[in-house]
Residue frames as a rotation matrix with the C-alpha (Angstrom) as fourth column:
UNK 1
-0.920 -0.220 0.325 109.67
0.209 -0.975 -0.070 102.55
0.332 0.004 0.943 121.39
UNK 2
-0.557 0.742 -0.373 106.91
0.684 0.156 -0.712 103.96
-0.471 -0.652 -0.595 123.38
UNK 3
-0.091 0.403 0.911 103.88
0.963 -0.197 0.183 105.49
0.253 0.894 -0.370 121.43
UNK 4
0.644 0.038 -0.764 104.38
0.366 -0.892 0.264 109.05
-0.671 -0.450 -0.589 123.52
UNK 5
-0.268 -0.701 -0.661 107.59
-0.261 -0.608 0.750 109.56
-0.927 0.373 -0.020 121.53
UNK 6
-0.352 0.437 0.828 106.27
0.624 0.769 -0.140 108.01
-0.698 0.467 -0.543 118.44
UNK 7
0.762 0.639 0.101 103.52
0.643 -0.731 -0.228 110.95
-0.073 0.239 -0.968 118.18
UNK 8
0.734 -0.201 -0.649 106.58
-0.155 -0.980 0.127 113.40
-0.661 0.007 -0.750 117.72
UNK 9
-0.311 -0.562 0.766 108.32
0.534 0.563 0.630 111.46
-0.786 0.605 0.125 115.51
UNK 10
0.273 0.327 0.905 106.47
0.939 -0.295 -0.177 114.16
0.209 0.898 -0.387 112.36
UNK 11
0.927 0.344 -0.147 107.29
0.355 -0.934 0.051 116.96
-0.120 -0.100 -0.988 114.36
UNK 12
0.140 -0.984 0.110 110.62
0.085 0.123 0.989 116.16
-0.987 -0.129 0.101 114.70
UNK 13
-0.173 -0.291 0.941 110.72
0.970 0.114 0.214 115.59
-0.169 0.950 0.263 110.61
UNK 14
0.644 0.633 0.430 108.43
0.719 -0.693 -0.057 119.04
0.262 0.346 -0.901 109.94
UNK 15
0.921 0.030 -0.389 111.03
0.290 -0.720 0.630 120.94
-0.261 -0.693 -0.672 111.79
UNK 16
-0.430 -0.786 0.445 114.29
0.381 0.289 0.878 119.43
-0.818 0.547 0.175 110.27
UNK 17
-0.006 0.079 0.997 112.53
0.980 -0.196 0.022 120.30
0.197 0.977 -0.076 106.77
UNK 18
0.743 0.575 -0.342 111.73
0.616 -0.788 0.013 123.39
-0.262 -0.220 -0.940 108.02
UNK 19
0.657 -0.750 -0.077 115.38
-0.671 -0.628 0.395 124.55
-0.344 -0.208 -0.916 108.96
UNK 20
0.567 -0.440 0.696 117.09
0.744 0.636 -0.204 122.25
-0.353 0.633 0.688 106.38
UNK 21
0.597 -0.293 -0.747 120.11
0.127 0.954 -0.272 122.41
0.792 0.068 0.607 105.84
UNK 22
-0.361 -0.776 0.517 121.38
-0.564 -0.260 -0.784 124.06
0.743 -0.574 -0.344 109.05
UNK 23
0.155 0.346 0.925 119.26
-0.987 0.100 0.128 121.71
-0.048 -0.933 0.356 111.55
UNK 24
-0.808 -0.450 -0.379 119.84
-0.234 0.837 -0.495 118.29
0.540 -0.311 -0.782 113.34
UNK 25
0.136 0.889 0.438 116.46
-0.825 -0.143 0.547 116.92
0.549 -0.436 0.714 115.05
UNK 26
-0.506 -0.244 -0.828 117.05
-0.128 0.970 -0.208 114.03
0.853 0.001 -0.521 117.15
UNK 27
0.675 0.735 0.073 114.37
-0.620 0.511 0.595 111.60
0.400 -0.447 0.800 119.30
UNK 28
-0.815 -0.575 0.066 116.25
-0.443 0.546 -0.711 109.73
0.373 -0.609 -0.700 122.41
UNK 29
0.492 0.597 -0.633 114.42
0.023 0.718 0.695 106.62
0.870 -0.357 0.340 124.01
UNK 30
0.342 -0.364 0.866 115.25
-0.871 -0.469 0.146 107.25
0.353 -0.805 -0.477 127.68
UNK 31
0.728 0.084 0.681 114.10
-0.330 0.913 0.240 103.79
-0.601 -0.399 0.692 129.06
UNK 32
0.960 -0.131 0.246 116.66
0.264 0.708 -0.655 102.47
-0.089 0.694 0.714 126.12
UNK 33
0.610 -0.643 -0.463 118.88
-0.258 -0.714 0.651 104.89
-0.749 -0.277 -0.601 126.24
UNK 34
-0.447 -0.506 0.737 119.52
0.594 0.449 0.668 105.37
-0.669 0.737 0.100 122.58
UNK 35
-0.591 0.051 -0.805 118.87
-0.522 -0.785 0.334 107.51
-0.615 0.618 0.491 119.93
UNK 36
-0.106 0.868 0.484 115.66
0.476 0.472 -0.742 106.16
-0.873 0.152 -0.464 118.18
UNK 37
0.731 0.468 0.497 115.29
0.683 -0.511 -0.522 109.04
0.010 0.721 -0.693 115.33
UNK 38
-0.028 -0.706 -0.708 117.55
0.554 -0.600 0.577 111.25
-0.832 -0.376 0.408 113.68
UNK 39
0.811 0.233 0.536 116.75
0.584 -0.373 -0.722 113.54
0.032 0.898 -0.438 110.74
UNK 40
0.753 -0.388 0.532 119.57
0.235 -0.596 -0.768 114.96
0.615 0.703 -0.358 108.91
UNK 41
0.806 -0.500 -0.317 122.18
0.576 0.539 0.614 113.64
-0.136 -0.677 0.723 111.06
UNK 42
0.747 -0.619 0.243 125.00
-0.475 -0.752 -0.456 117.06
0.466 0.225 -0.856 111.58
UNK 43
0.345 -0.513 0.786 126.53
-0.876 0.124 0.466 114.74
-0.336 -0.849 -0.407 114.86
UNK 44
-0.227 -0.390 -0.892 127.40
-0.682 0.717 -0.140 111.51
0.695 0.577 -0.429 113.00
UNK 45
-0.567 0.239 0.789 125.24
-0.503 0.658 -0.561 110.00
-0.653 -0.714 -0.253 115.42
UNK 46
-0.736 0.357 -0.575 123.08
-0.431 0.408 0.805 107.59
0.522 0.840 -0.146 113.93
UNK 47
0.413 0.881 -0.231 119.84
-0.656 0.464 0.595 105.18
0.631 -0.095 0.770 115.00
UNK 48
0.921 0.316 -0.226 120.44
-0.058 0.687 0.724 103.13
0.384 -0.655 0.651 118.20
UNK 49
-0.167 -0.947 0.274 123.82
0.226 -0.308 -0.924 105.17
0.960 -0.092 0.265 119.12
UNK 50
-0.113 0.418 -0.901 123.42
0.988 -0.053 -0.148 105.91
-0.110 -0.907 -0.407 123.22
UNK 51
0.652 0.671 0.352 121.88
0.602 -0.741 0.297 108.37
0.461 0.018 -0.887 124.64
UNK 52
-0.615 -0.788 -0.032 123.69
0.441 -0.310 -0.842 109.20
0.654 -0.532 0.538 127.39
UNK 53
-0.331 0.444 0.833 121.22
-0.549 -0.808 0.212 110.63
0.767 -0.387 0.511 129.15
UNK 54
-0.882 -0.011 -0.471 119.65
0.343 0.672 -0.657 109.59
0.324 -0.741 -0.589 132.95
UNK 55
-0.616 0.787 -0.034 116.47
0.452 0.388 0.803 109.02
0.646 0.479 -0.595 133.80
UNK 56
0.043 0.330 -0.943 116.59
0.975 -0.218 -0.032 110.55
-0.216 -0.918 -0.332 137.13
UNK 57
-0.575 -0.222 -0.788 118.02
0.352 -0.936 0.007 113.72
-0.739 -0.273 0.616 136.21
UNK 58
-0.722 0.618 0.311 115.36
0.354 -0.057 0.934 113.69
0.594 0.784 -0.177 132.66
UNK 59
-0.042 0.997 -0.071 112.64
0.896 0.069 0.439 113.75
0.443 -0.045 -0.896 135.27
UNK 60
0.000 -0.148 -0.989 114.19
0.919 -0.389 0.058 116.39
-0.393 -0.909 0.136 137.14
UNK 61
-0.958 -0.261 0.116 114.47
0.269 -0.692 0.669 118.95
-0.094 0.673 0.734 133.83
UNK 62
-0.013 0.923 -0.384 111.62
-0.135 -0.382 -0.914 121.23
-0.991 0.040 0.130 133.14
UNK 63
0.478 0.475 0.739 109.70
0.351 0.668 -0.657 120.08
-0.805 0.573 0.153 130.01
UNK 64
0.859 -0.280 0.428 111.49
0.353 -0.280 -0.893 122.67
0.370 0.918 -0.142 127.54
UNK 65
0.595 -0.523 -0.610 115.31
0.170 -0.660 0.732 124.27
-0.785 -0.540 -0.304 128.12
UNK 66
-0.233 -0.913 0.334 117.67
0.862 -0.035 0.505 126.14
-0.450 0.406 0.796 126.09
UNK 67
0.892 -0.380 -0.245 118.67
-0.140 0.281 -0.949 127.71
0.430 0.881 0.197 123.69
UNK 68
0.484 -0.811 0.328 122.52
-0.107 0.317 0.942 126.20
-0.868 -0.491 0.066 125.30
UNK 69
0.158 -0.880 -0.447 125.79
-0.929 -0.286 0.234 125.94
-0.333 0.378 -0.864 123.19
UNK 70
0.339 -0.503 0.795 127.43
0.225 0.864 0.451 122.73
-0.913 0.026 0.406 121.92
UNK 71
-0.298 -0.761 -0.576 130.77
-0.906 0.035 0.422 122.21
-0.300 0.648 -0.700 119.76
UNK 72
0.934 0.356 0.039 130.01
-0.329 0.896 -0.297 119.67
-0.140 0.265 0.954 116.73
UNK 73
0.793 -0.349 0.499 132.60
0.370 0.927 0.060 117.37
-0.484 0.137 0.864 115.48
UNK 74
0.353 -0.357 0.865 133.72
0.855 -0.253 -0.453 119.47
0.381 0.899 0.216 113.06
UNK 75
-0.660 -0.696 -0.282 134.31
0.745 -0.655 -0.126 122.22
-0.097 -0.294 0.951 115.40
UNK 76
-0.525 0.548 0.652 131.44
-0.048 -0.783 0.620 124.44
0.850 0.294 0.437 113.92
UNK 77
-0.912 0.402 0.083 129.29
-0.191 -0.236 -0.953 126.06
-0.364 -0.885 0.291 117.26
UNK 78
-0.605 0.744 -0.282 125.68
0.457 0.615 0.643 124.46
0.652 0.260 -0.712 117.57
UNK 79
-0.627 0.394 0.672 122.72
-0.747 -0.550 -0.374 126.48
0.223 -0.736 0.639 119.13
UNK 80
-0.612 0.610 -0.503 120.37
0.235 0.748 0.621 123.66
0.755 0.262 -0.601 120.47
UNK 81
-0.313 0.805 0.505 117.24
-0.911 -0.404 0.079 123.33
0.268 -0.435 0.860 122.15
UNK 82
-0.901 0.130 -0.414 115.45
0.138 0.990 0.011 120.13
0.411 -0.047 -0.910 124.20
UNK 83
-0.206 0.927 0.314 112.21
-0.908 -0.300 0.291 119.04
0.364 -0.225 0.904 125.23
UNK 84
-0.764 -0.434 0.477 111.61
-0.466 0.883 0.058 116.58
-0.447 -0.178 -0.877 127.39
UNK 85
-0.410 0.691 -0.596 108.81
-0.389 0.458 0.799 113.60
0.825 0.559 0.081 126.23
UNK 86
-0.808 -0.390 0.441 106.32
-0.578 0.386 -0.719 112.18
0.110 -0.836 -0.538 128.91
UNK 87
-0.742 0.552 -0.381 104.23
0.509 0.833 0.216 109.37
0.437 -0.034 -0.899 129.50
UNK 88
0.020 0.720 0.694 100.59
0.245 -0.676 0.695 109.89
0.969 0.156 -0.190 130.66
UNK 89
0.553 -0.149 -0.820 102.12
0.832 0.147 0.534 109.35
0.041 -0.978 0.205 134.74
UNK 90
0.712 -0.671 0.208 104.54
-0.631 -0.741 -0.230 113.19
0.309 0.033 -0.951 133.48
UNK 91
0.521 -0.664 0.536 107.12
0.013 0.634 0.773 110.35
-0.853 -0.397 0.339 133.69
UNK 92
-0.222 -0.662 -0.716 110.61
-0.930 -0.077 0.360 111.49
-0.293 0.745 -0.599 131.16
UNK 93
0.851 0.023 0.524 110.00
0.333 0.748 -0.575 108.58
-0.405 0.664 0.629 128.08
UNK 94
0.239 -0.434 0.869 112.16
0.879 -0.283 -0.383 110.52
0.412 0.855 0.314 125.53
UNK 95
-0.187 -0.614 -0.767 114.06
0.156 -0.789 0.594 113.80
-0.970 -0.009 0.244 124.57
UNK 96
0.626 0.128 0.769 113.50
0.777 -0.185 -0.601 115.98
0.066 0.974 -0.216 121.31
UNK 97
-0.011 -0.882 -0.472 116.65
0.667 -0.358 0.654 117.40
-0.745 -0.307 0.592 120.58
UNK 98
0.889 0.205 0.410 117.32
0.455 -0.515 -0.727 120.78
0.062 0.832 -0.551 117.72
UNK 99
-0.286 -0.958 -0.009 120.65
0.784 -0.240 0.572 121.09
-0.550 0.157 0.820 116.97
UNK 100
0.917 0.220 0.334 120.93
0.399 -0.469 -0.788 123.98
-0.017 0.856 -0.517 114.79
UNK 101
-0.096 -0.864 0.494 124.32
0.986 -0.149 -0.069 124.90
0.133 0.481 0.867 112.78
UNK 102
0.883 0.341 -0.323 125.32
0.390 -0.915 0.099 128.93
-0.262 -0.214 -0.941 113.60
UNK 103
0.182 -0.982 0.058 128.22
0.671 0.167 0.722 128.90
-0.719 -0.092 0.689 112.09
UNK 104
-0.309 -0.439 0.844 127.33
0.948 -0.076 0.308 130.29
-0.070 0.895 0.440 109.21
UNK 105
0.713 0.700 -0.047 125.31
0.651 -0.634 0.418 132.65
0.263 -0.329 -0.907 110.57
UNK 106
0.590 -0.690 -0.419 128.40
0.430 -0.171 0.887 133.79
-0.684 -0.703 0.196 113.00
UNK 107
-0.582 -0.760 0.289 130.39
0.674 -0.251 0.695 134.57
-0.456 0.599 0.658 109.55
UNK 108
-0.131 0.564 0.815 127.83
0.516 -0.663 0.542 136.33
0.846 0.492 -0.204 107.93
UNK 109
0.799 0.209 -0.564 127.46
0.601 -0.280 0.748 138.21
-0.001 -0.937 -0.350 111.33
UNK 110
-0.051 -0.834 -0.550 131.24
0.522 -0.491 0.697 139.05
-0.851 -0.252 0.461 111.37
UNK 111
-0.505 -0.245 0.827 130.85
0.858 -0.247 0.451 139.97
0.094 0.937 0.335 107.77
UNK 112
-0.008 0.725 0.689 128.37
0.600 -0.547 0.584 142.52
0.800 0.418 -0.430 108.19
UNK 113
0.718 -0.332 -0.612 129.98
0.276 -0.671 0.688 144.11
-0.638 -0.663 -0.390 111.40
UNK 114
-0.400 -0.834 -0.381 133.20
0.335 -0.520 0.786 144.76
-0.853 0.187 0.487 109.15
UNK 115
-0.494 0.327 0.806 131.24
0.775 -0.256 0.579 145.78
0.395 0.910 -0.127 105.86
UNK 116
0.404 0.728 0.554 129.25
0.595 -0.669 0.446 147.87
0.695 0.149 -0.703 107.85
UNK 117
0.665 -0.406 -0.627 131.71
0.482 -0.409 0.775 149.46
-0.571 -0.817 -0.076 110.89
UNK 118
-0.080 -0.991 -0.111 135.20
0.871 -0.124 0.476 149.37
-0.486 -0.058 0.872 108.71
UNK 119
-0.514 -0.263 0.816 136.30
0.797 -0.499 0.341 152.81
0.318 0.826 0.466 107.24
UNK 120
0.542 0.622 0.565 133.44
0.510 -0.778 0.367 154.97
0.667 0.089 -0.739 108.35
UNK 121
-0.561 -0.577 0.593 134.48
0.416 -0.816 -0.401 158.57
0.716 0.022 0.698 109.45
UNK 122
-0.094 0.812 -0.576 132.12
0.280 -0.533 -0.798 161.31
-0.955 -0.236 -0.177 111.73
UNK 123
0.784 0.349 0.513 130.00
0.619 -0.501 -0.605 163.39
0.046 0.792 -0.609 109.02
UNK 124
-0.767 -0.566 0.301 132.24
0.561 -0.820 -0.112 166.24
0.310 0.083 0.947 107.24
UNK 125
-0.428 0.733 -0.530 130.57
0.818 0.065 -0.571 168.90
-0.384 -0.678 -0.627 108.78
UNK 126
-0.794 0.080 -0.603 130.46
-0.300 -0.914 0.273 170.90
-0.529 0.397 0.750 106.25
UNK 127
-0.732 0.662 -0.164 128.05
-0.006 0.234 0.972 168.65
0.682 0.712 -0.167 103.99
UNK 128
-0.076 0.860 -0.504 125.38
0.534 0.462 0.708 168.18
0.842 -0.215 -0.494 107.33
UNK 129
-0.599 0.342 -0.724 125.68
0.772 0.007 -0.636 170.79
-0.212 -0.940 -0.268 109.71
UNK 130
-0.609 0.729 -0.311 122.54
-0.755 -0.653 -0.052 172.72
-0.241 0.203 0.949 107.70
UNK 131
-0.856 -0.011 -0.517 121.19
-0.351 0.747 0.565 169.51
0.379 0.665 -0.643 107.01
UNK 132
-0.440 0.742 0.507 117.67
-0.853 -0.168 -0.494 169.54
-0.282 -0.650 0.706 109.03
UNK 133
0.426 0.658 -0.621 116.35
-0.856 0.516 -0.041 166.65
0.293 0.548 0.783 107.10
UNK 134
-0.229 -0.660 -0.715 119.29
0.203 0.686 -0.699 164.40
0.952 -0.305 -0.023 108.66
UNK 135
-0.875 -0.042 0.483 118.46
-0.480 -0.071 -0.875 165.41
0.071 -0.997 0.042 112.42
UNK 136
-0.262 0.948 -0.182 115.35
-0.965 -0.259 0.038 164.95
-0.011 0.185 0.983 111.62
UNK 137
0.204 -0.386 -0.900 116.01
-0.270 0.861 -0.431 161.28
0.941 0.331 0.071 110.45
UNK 138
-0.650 -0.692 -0.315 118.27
0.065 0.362 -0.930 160.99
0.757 -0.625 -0.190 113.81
UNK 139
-0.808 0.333 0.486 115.44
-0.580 -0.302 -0.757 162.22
-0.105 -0.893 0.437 116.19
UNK 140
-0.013 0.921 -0.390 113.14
-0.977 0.071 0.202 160.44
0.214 0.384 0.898 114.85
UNK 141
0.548 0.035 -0.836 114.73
0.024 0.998 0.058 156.78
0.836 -0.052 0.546 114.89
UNK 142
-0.905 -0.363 0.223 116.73
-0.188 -0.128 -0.974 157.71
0.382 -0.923 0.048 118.37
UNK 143
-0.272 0.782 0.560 112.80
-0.898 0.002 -0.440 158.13
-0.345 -0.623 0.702 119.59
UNK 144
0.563 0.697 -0.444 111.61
-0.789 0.613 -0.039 154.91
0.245 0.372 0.895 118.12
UNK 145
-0.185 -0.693 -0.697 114.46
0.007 0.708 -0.706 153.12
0.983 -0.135 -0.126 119.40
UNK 146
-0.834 -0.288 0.470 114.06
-0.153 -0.698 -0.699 154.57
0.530 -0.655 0.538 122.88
UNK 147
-0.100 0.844 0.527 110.37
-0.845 0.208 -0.493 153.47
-0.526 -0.495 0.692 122.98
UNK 148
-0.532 0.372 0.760 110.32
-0.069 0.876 -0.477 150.14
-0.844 -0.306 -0.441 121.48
UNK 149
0.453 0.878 0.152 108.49
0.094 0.122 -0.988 151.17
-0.886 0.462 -0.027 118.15
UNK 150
-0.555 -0.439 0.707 108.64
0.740 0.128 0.660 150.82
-0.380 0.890 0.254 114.42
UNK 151
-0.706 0.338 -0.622 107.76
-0.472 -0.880 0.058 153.86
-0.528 0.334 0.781 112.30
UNK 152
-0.923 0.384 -0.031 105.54
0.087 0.284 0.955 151.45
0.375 0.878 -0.296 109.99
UNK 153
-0.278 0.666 -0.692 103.13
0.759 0.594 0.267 150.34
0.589 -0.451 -0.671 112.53
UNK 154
-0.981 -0.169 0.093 102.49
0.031 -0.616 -0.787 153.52
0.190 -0.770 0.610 114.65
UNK 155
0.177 0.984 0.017 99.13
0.966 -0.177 0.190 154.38
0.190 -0.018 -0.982 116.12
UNK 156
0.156 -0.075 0.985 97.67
0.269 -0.956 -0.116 157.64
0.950 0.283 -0.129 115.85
UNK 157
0.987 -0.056 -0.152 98.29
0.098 -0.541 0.835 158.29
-0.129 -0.839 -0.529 119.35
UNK 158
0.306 -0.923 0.231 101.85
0.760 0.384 0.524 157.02
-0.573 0.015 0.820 118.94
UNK 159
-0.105 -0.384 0.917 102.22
0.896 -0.436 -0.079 159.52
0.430 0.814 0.390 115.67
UNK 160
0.869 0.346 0.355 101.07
0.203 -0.901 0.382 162.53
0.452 -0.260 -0.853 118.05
UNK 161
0.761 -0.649 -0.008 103.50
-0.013 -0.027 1.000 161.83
-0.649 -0.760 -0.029 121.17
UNK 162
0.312 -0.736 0.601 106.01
0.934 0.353 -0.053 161.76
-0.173 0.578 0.797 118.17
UNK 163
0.212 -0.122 0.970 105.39
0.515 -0.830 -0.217 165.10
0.831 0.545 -0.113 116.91
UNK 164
0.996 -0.036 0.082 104.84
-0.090 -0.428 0.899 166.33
0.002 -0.903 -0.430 120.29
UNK 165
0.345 -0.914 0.212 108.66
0.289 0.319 0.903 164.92
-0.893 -0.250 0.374 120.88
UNK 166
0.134 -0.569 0.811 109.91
0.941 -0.183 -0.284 166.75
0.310 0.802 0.512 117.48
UNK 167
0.385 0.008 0.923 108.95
0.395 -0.905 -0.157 169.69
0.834 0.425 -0.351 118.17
UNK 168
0.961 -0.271 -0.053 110.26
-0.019 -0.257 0.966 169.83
-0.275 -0.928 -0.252 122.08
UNK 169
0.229 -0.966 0.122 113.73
0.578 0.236 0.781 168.50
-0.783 -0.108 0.612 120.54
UNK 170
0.302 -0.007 -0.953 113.48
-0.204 -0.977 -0.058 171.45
-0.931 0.212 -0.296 117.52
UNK 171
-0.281 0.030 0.959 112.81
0.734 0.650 0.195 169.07
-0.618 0.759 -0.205 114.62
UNK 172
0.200 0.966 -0.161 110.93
0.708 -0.256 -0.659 172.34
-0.678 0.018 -0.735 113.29
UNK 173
0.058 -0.452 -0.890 113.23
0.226 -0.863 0.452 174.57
-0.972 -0.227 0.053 112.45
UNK 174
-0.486 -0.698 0.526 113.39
0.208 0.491 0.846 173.99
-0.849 0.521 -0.094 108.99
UNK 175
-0.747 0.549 -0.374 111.74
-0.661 -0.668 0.341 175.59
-0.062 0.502 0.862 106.12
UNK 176
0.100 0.778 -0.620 109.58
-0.814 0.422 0.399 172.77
0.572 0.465 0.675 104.79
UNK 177
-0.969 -0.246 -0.035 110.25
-0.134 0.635 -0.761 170.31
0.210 -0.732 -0.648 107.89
UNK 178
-0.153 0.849 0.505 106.53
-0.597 0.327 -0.732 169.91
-0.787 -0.414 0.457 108.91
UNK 179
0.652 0.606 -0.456 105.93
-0.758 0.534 -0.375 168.38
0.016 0.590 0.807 105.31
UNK 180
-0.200 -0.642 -0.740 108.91
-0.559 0.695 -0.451 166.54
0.804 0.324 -0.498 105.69
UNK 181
-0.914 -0.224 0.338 108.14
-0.398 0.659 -0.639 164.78
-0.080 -0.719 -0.691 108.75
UNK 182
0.339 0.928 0.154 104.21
-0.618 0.343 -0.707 164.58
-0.709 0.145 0.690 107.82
UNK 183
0.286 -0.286 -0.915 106.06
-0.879 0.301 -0.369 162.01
0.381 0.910 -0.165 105.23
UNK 184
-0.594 -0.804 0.019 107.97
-0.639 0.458 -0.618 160.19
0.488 -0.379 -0.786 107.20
UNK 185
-0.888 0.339 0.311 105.12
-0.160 0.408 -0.899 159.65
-0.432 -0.848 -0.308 109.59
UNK 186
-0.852 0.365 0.375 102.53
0.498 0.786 0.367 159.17
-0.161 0.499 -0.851 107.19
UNK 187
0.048 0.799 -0.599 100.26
0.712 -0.448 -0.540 161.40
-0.700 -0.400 -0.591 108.28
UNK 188
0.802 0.369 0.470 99.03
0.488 -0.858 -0.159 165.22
0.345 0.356 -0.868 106.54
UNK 189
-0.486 -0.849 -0.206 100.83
0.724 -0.260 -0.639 167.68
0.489 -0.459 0.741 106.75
UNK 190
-0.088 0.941 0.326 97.72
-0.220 -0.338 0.915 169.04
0.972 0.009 0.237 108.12
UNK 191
0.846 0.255 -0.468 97.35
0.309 0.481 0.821 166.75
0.435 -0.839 0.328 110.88
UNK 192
-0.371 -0.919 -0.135 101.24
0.789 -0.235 -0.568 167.82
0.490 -0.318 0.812 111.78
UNK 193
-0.696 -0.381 0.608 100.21
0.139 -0.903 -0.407 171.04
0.704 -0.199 0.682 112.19
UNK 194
0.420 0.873 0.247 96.52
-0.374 -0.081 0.924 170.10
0.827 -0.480 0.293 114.02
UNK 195
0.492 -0.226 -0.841 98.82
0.852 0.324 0.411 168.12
0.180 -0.919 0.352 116.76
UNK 196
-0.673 -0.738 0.049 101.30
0.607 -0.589 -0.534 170.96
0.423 -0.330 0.844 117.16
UNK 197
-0.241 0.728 0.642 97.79
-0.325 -0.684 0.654 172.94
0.915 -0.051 0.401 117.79
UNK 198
0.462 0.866 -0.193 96.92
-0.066 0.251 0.966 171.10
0.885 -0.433 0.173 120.33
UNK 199
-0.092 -0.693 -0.716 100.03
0.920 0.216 -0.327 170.89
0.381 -0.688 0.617 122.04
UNK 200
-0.902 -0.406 -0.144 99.84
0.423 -0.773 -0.472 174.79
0.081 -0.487 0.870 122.79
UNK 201
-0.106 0.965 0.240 96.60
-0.290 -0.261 0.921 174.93
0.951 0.028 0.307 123.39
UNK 202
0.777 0.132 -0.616 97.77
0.382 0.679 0.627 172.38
0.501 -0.723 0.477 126.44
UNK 203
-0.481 -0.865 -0.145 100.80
0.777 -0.344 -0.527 173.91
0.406 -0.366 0.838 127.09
């Protein structure tokens, strides 16, 4: 075994522990064509099982690809990743392979589309169409979807161009709606009303 793949022989372990028990890490000796290293073996491959793999078309891959499909044995769907290994000439030695199991994932997935889709209705509109504190809610995470942001993390510019965007979409209307949204957004309900100042001062 050449001492290029060697050195990756811990990373390969560190990574398998990492994502224990849904990962598969396997180390291919091109020049041997064979499987050299296998932590936590999902493929019933084992040590010095072929590779399959060709050297010509190894050198031709760019050093990292995937994430790519593959059906194990068992049927269960495998997200994997490769990398290729090279000598100090950028000549393919090896292959670090990362199977990872998504199977379970995929069920817990389906679970939590039907736990969280089945059954649900529109609102009765009788319980939410005075409900300002619910639009409020909706305009808010509609805008934070829309741009890309998380309400935790805003900057204060970010928390202006918010208000600024409540009050164009008539977040306001509500008796005690400035303190509610100076909640939401963290801020005074001071500072709510100093940005709304400034907007119509600009306006």
């Amino acid at each position: 075994m050449k001492k290029a793949i060697t050195l990756f022989l811990p990373t390969a372990e560190a990574i398998q522990r990492l994502l224990y028990p849904y990962a598969e890490v396997v180390v291919h000796d091109i020049k041997l064509n064979q499987i050299v290293a296998i932590f936590h073996p999902l493929s019933k491959r084992r040590i010095g099982d072929a590779s399959l793999l060709s050297e010509a078309e190894m050198n031709a891959l760019e050093d990292c690809f995937g994430p790519y499909e593959k059906t194990n044995w068992d049927g269960k769907k495998l997200k994997s990743v490769s990398s290729v290994i090279r000598d100090e000439n950028k000549q393919a030695i090896g292959m670090l392979c990362i199977n990872l199991d998504v199977s379970a994932f995929d069920k817990l997935q389906h679970f939590l589309l039907e736990f969280l889709s089945e059954n649900l209705v529109a609102q009765p509109e009788p319980l939410f169409k005075d409900d300002w504190q619910e639009r409020i809610n909706q305009y808010v995470h509609a805008y934070l979807n829309d741009q890309n942001l998380t309400l935790e993390v805003l900057t204060r510019q970010e928390k202006k161009d918010l208000i600024e965007h409540l009050h164009k979409v008539g977040a306001f209307t509500g008796k005690n709606s400035a303190q509610y949204i100076a909640k939401i957004i963290n801020v005074s309900r001071a500072t709510v009303y100093n940005y709304l100042s400034m907007q119509s001062n600009e306006g």
